[in-house]
C-alpha positions in Angstrom: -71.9 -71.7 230.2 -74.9 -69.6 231.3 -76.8 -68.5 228.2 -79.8 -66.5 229.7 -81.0 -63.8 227.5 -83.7 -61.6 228.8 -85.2 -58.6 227.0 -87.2 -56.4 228.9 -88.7 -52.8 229.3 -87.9 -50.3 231.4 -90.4 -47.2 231.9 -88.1 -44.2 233.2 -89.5 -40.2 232.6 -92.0 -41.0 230.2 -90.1 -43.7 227.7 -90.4 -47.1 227.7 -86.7 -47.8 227.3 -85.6 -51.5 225.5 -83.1 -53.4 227.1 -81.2 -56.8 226.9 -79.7 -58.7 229.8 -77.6 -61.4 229.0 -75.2 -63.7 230.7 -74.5 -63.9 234.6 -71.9 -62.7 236.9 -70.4 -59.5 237.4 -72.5 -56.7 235.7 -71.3 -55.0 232.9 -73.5 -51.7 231.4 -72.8 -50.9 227.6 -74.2 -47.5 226.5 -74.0 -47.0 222.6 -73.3 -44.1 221.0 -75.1 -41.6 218.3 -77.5 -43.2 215.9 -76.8 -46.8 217.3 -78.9 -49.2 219.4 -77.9 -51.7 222.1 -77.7 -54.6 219.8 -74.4 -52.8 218.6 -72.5 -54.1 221.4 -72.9 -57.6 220.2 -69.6 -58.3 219.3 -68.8 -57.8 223.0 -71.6 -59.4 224.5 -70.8 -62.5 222.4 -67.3 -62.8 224.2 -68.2 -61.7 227.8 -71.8 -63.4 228.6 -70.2 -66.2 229.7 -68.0 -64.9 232.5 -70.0 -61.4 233.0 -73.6 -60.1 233.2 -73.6 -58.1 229.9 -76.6 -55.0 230.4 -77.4 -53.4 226.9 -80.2 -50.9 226.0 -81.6 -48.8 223.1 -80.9 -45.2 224.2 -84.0 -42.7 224.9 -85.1 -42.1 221.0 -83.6 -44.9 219.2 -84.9 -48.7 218.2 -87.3 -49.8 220.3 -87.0 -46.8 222.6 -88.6 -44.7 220.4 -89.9 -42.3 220.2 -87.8 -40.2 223.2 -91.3 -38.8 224.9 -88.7 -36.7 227.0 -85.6 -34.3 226.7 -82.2 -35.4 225.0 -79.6 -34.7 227.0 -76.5 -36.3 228.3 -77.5 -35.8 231.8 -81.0 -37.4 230.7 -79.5 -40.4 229.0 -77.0 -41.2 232.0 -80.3 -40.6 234.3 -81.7 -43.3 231.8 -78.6 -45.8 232.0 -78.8 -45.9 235.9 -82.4 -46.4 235.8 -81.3 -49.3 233.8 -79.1 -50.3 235.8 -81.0 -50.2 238.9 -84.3 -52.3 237.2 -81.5 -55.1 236.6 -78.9 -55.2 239.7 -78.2 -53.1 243.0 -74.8 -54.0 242.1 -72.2 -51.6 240.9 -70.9 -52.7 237.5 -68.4 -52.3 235.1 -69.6 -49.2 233.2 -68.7 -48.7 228.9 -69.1 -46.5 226.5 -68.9 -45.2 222.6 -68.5 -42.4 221.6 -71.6 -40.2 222.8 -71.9 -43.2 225.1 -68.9 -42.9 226.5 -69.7 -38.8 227.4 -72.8 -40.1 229.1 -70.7 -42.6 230.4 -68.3 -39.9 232.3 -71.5 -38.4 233.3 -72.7 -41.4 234.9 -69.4 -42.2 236.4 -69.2 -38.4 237.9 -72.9 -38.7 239.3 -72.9 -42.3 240.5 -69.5 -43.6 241.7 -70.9 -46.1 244.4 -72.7 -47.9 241.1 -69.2 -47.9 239.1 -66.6 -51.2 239.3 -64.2 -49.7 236.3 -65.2 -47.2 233.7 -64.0 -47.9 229.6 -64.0 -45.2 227.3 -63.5 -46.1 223.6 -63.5 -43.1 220.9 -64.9 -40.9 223.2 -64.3 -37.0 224.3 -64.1 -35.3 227.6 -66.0 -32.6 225.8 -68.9 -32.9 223.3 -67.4 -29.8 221.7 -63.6 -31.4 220.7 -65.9 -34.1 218.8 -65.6 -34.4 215.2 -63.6 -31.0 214.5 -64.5 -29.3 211.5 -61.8 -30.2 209.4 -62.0 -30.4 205.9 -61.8 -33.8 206.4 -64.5 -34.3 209.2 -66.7 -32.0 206.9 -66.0 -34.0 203.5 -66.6 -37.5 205.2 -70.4 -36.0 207.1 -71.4 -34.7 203.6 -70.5 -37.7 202.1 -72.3 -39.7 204.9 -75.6 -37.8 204.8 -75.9 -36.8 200.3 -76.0 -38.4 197.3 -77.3 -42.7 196.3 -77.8 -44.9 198.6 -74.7 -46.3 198.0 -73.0 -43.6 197.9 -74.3 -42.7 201.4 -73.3 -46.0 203.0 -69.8 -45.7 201.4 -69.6 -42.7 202.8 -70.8 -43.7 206.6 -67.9 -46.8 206.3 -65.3 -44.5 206.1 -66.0 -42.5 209.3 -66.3 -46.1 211.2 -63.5 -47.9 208.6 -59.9 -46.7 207.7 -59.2 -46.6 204.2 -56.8 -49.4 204.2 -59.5 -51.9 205.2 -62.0 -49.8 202.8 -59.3 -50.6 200.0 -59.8 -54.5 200.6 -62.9 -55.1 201.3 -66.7 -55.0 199.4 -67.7 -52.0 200.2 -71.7 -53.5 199.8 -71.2 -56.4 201.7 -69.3 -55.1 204.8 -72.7 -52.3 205.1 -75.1 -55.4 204.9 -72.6 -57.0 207.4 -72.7 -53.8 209.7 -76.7 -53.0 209.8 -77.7 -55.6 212.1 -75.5 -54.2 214.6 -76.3 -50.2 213.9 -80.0 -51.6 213.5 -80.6 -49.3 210.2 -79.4 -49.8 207.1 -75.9 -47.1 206.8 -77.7 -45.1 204.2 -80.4 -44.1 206.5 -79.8 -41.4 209.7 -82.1 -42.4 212.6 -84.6 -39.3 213.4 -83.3 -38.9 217.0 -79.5 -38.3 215.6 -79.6 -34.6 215.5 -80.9 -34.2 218.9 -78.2 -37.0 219.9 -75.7 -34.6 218.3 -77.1 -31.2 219.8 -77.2 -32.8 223.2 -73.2 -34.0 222.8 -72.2 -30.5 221.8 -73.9 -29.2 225.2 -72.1 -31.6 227.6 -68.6 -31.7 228.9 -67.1 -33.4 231.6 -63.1 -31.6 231.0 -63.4 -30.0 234.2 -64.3 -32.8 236.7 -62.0 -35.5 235.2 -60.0 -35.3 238.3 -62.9 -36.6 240.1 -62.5 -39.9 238.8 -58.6 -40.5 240.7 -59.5 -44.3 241.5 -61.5 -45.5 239.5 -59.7 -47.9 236.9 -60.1 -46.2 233.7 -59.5 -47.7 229.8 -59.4 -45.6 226.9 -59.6 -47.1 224.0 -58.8 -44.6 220.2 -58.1 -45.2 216.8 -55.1 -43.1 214.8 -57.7 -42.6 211.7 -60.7 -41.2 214.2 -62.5 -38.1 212.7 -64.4 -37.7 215.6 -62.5 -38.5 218.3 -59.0 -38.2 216.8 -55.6 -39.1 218.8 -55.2 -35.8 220.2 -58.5 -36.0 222.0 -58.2 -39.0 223.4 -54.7 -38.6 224.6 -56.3 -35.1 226.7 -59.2 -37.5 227.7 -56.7 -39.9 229.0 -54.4 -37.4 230.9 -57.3 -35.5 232.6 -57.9 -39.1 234.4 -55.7 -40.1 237.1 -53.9 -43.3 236.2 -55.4 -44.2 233.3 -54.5 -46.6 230.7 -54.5 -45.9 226.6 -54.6 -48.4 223.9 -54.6 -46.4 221.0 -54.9 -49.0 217.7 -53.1 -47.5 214.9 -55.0 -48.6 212.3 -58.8 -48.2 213.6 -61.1 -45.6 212.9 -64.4 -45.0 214.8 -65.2 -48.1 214.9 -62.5 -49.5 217.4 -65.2 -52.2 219.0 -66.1 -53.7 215.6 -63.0 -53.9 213.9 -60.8 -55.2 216.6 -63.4 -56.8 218.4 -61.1 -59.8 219.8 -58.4 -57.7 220.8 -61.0 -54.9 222.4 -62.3 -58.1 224.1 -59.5 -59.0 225.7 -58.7 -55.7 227.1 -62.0 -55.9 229.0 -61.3 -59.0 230.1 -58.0 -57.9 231.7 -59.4 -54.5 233.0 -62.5 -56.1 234.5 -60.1 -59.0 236.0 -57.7 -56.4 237.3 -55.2 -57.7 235.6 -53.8 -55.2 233.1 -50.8 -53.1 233.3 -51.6 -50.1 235.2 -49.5 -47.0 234.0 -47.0 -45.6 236.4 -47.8 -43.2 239.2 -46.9 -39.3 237.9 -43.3 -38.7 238.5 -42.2 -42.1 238.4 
């Protein structure tokens, strides 16, 4: 088993941006989502460094890529994963995404076929603008998430990630403690870059280009308890990409990579391997 682990910097439009290269074979690039730094991929990089080269970074703005010294933007922080890309391989790789990540992931995807083996999309919007609708719900949970104790606060930023069934069973302290290495801030705390993260998603959409993407393997990954990408969204996400596949979990939330990390690993697996079910050809 190869266990190199390299960290490294990479100076792109005036940020020095953090980034972790671990594993060999294949390249893989992992782009993280609002408020979250590369680190947060870990329960992916744990299963796939041994067969794939797993690329993870700190977006512009966040851990040890701050502060952003440059514009937020998704068209900035795709420009930002391929110059990540390009300081580790010239070879096209198997390109992922979060949430925001996956946006910038589309982005890069749209931008930079030639660079792209298979794209995987998980909780993620064809449009910064069908993220997190304001329903009373969406509205109740952000409150929740951003006012009030400390506790109170990280309760509240559990059950955007967390449905309330595994809420119900589990210590709601404990699984926070459990969760901050991999957000890299405790769940109380909003990183400073967030609402330029946010502002940036809400500028960006992809909707009418999806078509673009007809051959490229796509996976979309969703959760039935999503606020921000509920299964509505992803479904349109999934149809505006020729032939590609949905998973949908029924009993994720936001956190789809976390929570079902095994079975999430095992999808890559199969979509990297080329050995997953494609869905059948319109018509058939």
């Amino acid at each position: 088993m190869n266990t190199s682990d390299e960290r490294r910097t990479v100076e792109h439009k005036g940020c020095k941006l953090a980034v972790r290269d671990r594993g060999s074979g294949p390249p893989v690039l992992l782009i993280q989502g609002v408020g979250v730094h590369g680190d947060g991929w870990t329960p992916q990089t744990d299963a796939l460094a041994a067969r794939f080269r797993c690329i993870t970074f700190d977006n512009r703005g966040m851990g040890a890529s701050a502060p952003a010294n440059g514009p937020i933007s998704v068209e900035q922080m795709a420009d930002d994963a391929l110059a990540v890309l390009n300081a580790c391989t010239d070879e096209p790789a198997h390109v992922v995404g979060h949430s925001l990540g996956g946006l910038v992931a589309l982005r890069f995807a749209l931008e930079h076929r030639a660079r792209v083996r298979s794209l995987t999309l998980m909780c993620t919007f064809a449009s910064g603008r069908a993220a997190a609708p304001l329903t009373l719900r969406m509205m109740w949970l952000g409150l929740r998430s951003r006012v009030g104790t400390r506790r109170m606060r990280r309760r509240g930023f559990l059950r955007i990630v967390m449905p309330d069934a595994v809420l119900a069973r589990e210590d709601a302290t404990a699984l926070a403690e459990r969760l901050k290495p991999l957000f890299g801030h405790d769940l109380a705390d909003t990183p400073p870059v967030v609402g330029a993260q946010l502002a940036a998603m809400r500028k960006y959409s992809a909707a009418d280009r999806l078509g673009e993407l007809a051959g490229l393997p796509a996976l979309v990954l969703s959760g039935a308890h999503d606020p921000i990408s509920p299964p509505k969204v992803s479904e349109a996400l999934t149809a505006g990409i020729p032939g590609a596949r949905h998973v949908p979990f029924a009993d994720a939330s936001h956190g789809v990579p976390i929570q079902h990390a095994a079975r999430v690993n095992e999808l890559l697996l199969e979509h990297f391997e080329g050995r997953a079910e494609r869905p059948p050809a319109s018509g058939q």
